[in-house]
VMD Tcl script that draws the C-alpha trace (Angstrom):
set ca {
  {-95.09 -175.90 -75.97}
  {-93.24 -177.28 -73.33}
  {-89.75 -176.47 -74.54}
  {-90.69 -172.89 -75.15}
  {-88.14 -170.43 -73.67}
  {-90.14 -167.47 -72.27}
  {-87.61 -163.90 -72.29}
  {-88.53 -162.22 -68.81}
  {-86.00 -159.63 -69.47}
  {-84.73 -156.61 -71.33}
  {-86.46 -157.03 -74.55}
  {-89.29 -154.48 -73.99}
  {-86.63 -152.12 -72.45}
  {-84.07 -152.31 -75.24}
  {-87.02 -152.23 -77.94}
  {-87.86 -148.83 -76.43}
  {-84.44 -147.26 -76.43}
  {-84.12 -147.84 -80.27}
  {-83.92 -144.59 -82.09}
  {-84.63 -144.41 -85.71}
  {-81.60 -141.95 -87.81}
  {-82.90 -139.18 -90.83}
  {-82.26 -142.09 -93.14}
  {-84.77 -144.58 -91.30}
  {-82.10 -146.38 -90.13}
  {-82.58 -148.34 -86.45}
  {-79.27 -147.59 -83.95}
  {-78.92 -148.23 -80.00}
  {-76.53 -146.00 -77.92}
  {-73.99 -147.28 -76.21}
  {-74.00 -145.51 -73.13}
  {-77.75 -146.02 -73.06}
  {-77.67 -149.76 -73.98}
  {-74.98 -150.60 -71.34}
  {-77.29 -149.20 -68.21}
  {-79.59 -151.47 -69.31}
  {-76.86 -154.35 -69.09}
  {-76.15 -153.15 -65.54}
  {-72.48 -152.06 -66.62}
  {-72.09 -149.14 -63.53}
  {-68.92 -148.35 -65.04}
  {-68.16 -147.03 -68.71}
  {-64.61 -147.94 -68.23}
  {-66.01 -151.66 -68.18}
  {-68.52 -151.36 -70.27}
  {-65.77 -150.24 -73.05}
  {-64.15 -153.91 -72.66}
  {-67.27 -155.36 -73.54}
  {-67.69 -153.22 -76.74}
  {-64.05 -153.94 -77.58}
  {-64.54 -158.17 -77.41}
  {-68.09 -157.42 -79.53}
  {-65.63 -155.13 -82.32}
  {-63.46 -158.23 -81.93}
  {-65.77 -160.59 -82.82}
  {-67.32 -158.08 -85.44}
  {-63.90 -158.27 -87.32}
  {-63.38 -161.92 -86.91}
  {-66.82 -162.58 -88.70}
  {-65.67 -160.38 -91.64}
  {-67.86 -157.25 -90.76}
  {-67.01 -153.56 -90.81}
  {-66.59 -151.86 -87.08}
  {-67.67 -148.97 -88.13}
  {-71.04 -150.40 -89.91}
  {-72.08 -151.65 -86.86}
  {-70.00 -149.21 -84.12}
  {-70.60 -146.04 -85.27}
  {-68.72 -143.66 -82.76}
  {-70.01 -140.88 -81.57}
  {-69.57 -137.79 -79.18}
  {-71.78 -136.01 -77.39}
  {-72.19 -133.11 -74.99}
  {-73.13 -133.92 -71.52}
  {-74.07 -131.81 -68.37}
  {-71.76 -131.89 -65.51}
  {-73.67 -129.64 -63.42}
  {-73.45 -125.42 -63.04}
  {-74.34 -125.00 -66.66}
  {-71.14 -126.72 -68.02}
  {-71.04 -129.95 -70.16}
  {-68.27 -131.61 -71.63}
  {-67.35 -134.02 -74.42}
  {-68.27 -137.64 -74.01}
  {-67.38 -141.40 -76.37}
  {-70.81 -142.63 -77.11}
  {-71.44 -145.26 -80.30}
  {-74.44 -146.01 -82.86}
  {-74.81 -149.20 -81.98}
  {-76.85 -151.56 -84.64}
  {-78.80 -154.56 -83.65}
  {-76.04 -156.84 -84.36}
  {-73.92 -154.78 -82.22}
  {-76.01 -155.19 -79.75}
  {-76.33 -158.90 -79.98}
  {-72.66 -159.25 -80.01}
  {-72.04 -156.74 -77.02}
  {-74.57 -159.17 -75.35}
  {-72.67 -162.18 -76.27}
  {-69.68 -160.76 -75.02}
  {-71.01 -159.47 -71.79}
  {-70.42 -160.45 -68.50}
  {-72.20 -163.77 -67.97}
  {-72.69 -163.09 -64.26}
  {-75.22 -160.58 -64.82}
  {-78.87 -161.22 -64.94}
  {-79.29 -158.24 -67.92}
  {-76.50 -160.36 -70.02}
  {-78.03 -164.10 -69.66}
  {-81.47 -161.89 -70.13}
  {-79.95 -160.01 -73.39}
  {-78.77 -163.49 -74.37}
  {-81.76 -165.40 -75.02}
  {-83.55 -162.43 -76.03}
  {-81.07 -162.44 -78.97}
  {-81.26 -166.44 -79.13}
  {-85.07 -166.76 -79.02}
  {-85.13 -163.69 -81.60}
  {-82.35 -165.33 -84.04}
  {-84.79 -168.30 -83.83}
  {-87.96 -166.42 -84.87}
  {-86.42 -165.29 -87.91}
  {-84.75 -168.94 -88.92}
  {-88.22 -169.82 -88.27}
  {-89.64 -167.23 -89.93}
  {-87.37 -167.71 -93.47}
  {-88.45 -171.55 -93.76}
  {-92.53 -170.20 -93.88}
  {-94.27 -170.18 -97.55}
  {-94.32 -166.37 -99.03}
  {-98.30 -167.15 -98.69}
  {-97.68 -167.47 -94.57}
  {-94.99 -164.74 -94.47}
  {-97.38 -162.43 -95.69}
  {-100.43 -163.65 -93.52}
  {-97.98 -163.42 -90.34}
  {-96.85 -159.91 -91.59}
  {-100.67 -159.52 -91.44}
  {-101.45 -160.39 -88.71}
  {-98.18 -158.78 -86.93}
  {-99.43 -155.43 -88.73}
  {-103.18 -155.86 -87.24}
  {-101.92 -156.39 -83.87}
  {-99.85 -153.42 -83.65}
  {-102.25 -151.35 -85.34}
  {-104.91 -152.46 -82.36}
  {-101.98 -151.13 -79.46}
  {-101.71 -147.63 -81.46}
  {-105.60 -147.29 -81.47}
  {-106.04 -148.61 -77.83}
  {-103.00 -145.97 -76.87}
  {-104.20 -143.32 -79.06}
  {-107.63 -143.80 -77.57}
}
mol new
graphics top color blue
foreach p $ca { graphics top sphere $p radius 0.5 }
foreach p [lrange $ca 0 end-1] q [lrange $ca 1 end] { graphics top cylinder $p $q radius 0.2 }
display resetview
């Protein structure tokens, strides 16, 4: 279709730093999530979390269901570590840190119409027939079963 929108970037990427919790919840980290954005600096990539909390509040959500923070132990070299900020990000935390990212950088407009051509799929998605839902959920099943085999092969 000619006014299909074709993602070229991150989504691959920030599909494979999900991690699943004990409770089979989905959550991004921060820290990891933001090298992918090509934020160099944590000190910068912090403003960008605080517009997304912003924007979280503003739409009548809970920070801390969607920014979970967290600390963590990190190695700064001859056996020592030291305590670092980190957040449990979920995927609308991620879409909003994306929407509030600097528009400069390739990994934001990429992150944006990942999220766009994703929010899109699902509008799409909600307006099918149970009867088509369940043959897409099918057929989305089938496929990924066919990538385990061919990986596990």
């Amino acid at each position: 279709m000619a006014n299909d929108i074709i993602p070229l970037g991150p989504h691959k990427d920030f599909e494979s730093i999900k991690k699943i919790d004990e409770n089979g919840v989905e959550y991004w980290e921060a820290r990891q999530l933001m090298a992918m954005l090509e934020y160099e600096r944590w000190e910068n990539a912090q403003e960008t979390i605080k517009r997304a909390q912003r924007a979280c509040v503003n739409s009548g959500q809970t920070i801390e269901d969607h920014f979970r923070k967290d600390t963590k132990m990190v190695s700064i070299g001859s056996k020592t570590a030291r305590a670092v900020t980190d957040y449990k990000l979920s995927r609308y935390a991620c879409y909003l840190i994306a929407q509030n990212g600097d528009p400069k950088k390739e990994a934001i407009a990429l992150a944006q119409t990942y999220f766009a051509i994703q929010t899109r799929r699902q509008e799409i998605f909600e307006q099918l027939p149970d009867a088509s839902k369940r043959l897409f959920i099918r057929n989305e099943v089938s496929d990924q079963n066919k990538k385990l085999f061919k990986t596990a092969r």
